[in-house]
VEXVOVO-525459 format. One record per residue (C-alpha): residue in three letters; z, x, y. Coordinates in pm, 1 decimal, padded with zeros to 6 digits. Layout:
// VEXVOVO-525459
+------+----------+----------+----------+
! rest !        w !        u !        v !
+------+----------+----------+----------+
!  Ala !        Z !        X !        Y !
...
+------+----------+----------+----------+
// end
This chain:
// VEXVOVO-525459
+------+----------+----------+----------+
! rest !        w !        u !        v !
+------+----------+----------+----------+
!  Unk !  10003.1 !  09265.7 ! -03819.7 !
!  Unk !  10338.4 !  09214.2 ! -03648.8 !
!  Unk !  10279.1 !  09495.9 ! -03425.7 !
!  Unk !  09918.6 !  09396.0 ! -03310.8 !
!  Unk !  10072.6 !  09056.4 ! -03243.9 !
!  Unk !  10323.6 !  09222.5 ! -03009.5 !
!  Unk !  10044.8 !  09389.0 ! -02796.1 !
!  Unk !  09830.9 !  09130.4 ! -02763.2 !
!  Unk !  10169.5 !  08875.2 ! -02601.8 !
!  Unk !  10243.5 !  09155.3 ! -02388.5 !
!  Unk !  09886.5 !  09179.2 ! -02245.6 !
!  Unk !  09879.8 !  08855.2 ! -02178.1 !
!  Unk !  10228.2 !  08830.1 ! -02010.1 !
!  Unk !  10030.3 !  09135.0 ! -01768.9 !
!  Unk !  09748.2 !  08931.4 ! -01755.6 !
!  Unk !  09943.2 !  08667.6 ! -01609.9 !
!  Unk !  10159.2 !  08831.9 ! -01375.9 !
!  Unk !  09798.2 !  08967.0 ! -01251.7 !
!  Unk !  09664.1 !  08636.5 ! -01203.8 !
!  Unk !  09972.4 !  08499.8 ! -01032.2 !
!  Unk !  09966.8 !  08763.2 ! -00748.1 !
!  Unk !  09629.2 !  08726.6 ! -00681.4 !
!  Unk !  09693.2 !  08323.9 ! -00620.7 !
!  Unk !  10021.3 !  08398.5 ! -00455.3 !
!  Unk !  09794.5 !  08640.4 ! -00208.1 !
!  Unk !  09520.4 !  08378.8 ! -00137.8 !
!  Unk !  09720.5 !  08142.3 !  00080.3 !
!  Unk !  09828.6 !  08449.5 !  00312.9 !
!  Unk !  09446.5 !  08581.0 !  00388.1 !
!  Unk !  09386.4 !  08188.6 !  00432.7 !
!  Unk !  09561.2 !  08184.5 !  00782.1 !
!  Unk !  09418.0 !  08526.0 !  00895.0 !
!  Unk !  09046.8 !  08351.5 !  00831.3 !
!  Unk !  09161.4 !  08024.3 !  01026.8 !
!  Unk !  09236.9 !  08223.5 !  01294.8 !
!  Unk !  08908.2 !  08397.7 !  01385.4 !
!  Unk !  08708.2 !  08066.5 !  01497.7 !
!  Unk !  09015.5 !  07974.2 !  01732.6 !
!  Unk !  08908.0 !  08305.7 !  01883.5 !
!  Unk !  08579.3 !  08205.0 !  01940.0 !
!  Unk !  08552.1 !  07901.8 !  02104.5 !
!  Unk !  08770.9 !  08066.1 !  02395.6 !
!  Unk !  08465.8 !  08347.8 !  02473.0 !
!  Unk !  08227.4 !  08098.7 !  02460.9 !
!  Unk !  08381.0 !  07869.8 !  02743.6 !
!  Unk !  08493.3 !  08179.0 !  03002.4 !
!  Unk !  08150.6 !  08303.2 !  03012.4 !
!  Unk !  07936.4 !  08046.8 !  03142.2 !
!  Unk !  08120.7 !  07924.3 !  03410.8 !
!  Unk !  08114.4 !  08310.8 !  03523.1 !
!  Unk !  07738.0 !  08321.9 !  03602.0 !
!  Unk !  07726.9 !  07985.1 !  03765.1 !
!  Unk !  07907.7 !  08061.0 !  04082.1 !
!  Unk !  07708.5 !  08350.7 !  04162.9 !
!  Unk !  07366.9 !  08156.2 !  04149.6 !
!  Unk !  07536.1 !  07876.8 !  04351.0 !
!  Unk !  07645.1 !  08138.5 !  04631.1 !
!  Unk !  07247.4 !  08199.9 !  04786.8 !
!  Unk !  06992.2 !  07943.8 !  04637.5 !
!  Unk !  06756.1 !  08046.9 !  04828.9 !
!  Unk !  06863.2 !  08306.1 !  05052.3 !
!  Unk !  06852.2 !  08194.9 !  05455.3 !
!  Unk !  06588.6 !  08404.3 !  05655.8 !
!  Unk !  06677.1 !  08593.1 !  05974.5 !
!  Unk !  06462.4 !  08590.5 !  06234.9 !
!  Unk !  06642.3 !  08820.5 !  06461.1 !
!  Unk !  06645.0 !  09078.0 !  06093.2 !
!  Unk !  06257.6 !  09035.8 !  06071.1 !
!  Unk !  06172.7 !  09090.8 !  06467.3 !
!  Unk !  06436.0 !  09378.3 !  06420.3 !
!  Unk !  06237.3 !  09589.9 !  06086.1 !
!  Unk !  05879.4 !  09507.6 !  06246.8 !
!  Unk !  06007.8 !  09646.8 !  06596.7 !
!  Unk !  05875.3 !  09611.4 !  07014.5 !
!  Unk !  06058.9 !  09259.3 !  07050.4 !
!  Unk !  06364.4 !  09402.3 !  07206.8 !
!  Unk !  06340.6 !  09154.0 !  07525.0 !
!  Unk !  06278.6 !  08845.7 !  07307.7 !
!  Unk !  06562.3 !  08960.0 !  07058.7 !
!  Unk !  06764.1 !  08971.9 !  07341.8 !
!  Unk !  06675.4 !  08597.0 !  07503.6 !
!  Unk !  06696.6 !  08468.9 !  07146.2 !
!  Unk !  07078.5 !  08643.1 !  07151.6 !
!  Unk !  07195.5 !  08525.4 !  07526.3 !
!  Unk !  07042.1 !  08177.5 !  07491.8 !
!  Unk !  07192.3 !  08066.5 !  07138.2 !
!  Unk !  06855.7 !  08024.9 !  07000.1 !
!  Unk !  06918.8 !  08260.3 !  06733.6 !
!  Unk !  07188.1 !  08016.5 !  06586.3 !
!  Unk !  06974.6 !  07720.6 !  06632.4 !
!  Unk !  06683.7 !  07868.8 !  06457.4 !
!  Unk !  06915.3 !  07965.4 !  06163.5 !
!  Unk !  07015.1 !  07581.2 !  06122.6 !
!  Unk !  06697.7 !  07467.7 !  06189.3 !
!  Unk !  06515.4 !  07704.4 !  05846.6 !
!  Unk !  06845.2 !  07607.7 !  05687.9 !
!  Unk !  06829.5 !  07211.7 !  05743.7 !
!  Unk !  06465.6 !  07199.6 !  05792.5 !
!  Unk !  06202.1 !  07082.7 !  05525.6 !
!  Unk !  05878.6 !  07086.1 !  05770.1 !
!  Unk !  06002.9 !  07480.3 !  05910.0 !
!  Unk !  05922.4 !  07685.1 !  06191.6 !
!  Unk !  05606.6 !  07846.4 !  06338.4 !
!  Unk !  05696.0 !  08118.9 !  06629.5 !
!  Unk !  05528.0 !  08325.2 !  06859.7 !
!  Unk !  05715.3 !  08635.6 !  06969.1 !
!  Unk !  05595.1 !  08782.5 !  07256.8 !
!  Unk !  05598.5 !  09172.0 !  07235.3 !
!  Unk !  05813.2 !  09398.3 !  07503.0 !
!  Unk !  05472.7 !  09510.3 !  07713.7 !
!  Unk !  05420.5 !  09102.2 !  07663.8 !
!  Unk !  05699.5 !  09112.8 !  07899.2 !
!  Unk !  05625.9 !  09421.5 !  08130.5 !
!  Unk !  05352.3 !  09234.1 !  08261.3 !
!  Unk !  05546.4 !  08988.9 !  08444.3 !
!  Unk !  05626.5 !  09029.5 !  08742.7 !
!  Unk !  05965.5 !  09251.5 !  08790.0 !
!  Unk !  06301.3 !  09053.3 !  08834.9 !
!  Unk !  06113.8 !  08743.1 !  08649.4 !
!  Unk !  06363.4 !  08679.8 !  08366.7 !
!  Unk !  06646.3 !  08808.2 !  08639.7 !
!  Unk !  06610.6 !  08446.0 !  08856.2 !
!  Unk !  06570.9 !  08195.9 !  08577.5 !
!  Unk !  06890.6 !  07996.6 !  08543.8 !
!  Unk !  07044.4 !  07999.6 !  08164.7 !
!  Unk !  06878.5 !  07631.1 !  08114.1 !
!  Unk !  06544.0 !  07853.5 !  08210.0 !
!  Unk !  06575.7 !  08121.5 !  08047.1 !
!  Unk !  06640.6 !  07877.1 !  07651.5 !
!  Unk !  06352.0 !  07640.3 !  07800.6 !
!  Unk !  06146.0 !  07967.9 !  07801.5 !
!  Unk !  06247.4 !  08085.0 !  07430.9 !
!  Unk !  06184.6 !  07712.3 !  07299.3 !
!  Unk !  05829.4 !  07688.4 !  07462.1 !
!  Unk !  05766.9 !  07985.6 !  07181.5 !
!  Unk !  05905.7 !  07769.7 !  06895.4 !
!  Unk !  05679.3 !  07480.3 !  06714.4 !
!  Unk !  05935.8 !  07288.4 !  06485.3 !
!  Unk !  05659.4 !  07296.1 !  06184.0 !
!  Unk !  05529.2 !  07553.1 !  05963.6 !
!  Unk !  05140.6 !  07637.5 !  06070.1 !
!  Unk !  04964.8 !  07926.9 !  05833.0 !
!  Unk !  04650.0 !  08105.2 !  06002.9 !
!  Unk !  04405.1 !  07811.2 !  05859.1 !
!  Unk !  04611.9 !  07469.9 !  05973.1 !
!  Unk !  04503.0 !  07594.4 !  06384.8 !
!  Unk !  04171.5 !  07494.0 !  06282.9 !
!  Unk !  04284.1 !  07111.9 !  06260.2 !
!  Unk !  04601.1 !  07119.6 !  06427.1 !
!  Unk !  04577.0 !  06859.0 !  06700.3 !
!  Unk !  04660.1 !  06951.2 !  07097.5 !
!  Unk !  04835.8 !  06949.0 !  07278.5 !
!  Unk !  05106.9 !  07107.1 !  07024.2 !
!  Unk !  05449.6 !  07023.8 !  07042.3 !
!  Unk !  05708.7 !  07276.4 !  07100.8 !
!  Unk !  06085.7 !  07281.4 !  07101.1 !
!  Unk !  06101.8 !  07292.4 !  07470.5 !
!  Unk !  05888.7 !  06951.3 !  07429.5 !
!  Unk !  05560.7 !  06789.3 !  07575.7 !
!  Unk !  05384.1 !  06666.0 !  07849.5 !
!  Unk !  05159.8 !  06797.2 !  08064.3 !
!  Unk !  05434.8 !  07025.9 !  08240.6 !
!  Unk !  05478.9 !  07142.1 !  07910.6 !
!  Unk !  05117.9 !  07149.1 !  07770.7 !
!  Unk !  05017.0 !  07439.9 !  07494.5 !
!  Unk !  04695.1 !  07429.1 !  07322.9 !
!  Unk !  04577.4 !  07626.7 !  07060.9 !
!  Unk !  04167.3 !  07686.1 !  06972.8 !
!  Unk !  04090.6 !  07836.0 !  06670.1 !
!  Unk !  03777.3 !  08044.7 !  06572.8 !
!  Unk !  03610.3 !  08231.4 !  06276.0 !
!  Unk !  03822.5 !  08562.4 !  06371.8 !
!  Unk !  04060.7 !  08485.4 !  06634.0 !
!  Unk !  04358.7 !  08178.0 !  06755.9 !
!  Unk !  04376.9 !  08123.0 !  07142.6 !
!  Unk !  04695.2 !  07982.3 !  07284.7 !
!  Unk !  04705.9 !  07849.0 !  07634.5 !
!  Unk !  04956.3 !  07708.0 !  07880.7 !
!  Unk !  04740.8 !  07636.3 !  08201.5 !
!  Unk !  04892.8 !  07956.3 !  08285.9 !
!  Unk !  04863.6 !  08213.5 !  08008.5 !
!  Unk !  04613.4 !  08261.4 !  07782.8 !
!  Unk !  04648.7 !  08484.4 !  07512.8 !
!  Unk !  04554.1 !  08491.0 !  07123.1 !
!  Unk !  04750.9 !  08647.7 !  06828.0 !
!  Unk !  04711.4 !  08938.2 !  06775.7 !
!  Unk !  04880.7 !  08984.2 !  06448.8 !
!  Unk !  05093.4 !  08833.7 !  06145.9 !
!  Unk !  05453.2 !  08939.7 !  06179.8 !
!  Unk !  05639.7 !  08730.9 !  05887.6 !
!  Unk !  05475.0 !  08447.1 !  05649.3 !
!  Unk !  05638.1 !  08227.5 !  05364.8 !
!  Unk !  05645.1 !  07873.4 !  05258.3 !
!  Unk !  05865.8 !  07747.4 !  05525.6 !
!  Unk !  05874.0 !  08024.1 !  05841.2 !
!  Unk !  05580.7 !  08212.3 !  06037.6 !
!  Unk !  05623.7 !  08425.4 !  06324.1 !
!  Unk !  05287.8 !  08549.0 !  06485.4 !
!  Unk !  05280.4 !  08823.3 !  06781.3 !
!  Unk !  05153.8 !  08751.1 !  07093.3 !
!  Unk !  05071.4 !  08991.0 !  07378.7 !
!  Unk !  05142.4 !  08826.7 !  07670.5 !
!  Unk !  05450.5 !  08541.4 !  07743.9 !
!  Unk !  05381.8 !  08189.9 !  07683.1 !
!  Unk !  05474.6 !  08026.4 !  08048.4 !
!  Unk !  05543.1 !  07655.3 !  08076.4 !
!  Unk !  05440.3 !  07512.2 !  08438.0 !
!  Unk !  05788.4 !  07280.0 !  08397.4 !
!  Unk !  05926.8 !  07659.5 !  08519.1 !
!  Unk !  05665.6 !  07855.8 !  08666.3 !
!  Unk !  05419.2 !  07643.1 !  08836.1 !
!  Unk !  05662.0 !  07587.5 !  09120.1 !
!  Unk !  05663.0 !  07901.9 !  09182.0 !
!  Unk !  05261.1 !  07913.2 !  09253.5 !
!  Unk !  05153.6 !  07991.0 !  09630.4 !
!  Unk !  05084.1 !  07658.6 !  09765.2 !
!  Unk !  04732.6 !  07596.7 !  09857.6 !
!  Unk !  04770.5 !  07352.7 !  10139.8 !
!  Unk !  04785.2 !  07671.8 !  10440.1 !
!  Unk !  04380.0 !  07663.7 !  10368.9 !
!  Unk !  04296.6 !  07297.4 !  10478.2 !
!  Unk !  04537.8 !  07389.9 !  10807.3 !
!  Unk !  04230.9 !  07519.6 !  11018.5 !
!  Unk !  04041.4 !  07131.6 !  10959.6 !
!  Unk !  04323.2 !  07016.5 !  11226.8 !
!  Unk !  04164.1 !  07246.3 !  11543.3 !
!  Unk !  03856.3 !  07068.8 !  11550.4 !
!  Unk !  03914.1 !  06816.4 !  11828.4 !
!  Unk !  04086.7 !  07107.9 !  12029.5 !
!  Unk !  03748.3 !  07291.0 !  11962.9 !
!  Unk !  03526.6 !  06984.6 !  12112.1 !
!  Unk !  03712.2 !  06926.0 !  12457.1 !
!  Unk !  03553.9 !  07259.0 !  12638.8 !
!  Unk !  03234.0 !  07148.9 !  12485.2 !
!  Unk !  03197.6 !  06828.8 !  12711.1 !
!  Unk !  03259.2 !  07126.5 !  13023.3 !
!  Unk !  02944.4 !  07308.9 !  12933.2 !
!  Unk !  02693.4 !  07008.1 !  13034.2 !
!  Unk !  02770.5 !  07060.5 !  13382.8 !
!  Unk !  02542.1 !  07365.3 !  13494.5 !
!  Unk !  02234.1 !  07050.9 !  13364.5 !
!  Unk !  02323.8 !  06863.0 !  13682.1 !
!  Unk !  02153.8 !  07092.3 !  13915.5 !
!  Unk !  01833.4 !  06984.4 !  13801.7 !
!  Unk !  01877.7 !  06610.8 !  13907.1 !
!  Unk !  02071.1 !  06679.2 !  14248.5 !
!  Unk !  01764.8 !  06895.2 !  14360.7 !
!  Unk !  01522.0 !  06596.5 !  14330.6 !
!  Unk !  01784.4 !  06388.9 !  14481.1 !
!  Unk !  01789.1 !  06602.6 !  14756.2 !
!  Unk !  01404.9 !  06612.9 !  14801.4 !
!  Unk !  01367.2 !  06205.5 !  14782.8 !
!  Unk !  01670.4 !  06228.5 !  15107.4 !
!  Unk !  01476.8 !  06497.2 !  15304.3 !
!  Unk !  01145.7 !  06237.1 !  15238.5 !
!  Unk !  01331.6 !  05948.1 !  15331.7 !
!  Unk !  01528.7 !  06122.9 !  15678.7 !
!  Unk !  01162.6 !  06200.1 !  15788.0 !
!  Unk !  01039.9 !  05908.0 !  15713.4 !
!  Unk !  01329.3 !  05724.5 !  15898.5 !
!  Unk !  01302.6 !  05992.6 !  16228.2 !
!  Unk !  00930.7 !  05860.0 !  16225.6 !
!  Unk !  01000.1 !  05461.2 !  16255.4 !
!  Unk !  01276.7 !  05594.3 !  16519.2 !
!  Unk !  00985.2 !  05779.6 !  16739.6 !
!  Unk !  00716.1 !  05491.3 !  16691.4 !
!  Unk !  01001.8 !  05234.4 !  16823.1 !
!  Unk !  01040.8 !  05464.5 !  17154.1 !
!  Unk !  00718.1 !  05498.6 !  17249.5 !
!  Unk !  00647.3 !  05122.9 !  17193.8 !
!  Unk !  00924.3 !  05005.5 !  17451.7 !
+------+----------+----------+----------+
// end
């Protein structure tokens, strides 16, 4: 009885020294738990901010207009006036700042062969932007607003009638003219919500530039002027009439000599 006594104190007494290292051991794996959400706060905040900038960085991507006439090719010359004039940078501002946007039309390179040669060589700098801004209407125009756009249209370049451009629209075609071109699109180079560009086949002259240069047509009222010089050997040709009168003048003198030598003889005889 003694003895079973003995082993049941001294399973206790290991029953106890169990249970106190297993509450002396709970504390420690305490900390090591506390830990872990300290941890995750700090991957929750570095992340976002991450994909934010590179959203931010192109909202809506700026287009290029130079890029686009580039890819769809045969606008070399325009590329090139849009380059040496600074329009280039102005129209990138312009679809950048712009809510209304842009409507051009580029004139092709055999647009441009048909001038005559040396055309684009004696325009002045001033000219030669004027010319690139007469192709630029500061508004977006899709294919169906030319049927109730309202003329004459208003270009970069600006209006007036030495400035005038006028655009018609029918069931299958757009005709643009100037007073001096006239042309019609012949095709859809770029479209979105804000920019179209439309190719043209021939170049979009403003008279502000050109119509100076027209042959004058006052030479042809010049030969009005020789008129009176005409009518002076006119009055000369009635002369050769006179012959008529002077011969019955002449007869009425012969009738009257006679009749005078006849009173002359009568006279004589009588004395």
């Amino acid at each position: 009885m003694r003895k079973q006594y003995s082993l049941s104190s001294f399973s206790f007494f290991i029953l106890f020294l169990h249970c106190t290292n297993t509450f002396a051991q709970s504390p420690a794996a305490a900390p090591a738990q506390a830990a872990a959400p300290a941890q995750a706060p700090a991957a929750v905040v570095a992340q976002p901010p991450a994909a934010t900038p590179t959203q931010a960085a192109a909202p809506h991507g700026i287009t290029n207009v130079t890029k686009i006439l580039e890819k769809a090719g045969h606008f070399t010359i325009f590329i090139r006036l849009l380059r040496s004039t600074q329009e280039e940078n102005h129209l990138f501002s312009a679809l950048n700042d712009s809510s209304s946007g842009l409507t051009i039309f580029a004139p092709t390179d055999s647009a441009f062969s048909e001038l005559k040669s040396g055309t684009l060589n004696t325009l002045s700098d001033g000219d030669k932007s004027e010319l690139v801004k007469f192709h630029v209407v500061p508004t977006f125009l899709s294919t169906s607003q030319f049927q109730t756009v309202s003329n004459p249209l208003g270009t970069w370049a600006g209006t007036g009638n030495r400035l005038p451009l006028n655009v018609t629209s029918y069931p299958n075609s757009v005709n643009i003219t100037t007073g001096l071109t006239n042309t019609s699109l012949s095709g859809t180079v770029y479209t979105d919500s804000q920019l179209a560009i439309y190719k043209i086949e021939k170049v979009l002259l403003p008279k502000d530039i050109f119509a100076s240069n027209a042959p004058a047509p006052a030479p042809v009222q010049a030969p009005v002027r020789e008129k009176p010089t005409k009518a002076v050997p006119a009055a000369n040709v009635e002369s050769p009439v006179a012959p008529v009168d002077i011969s019955s003048s002449v007869t009425f003198m012969q009738n009257s000599v006679v009749g005078s030598v006849g009173i002359v003889a009568a006279a004589m005889f009588a004395l």
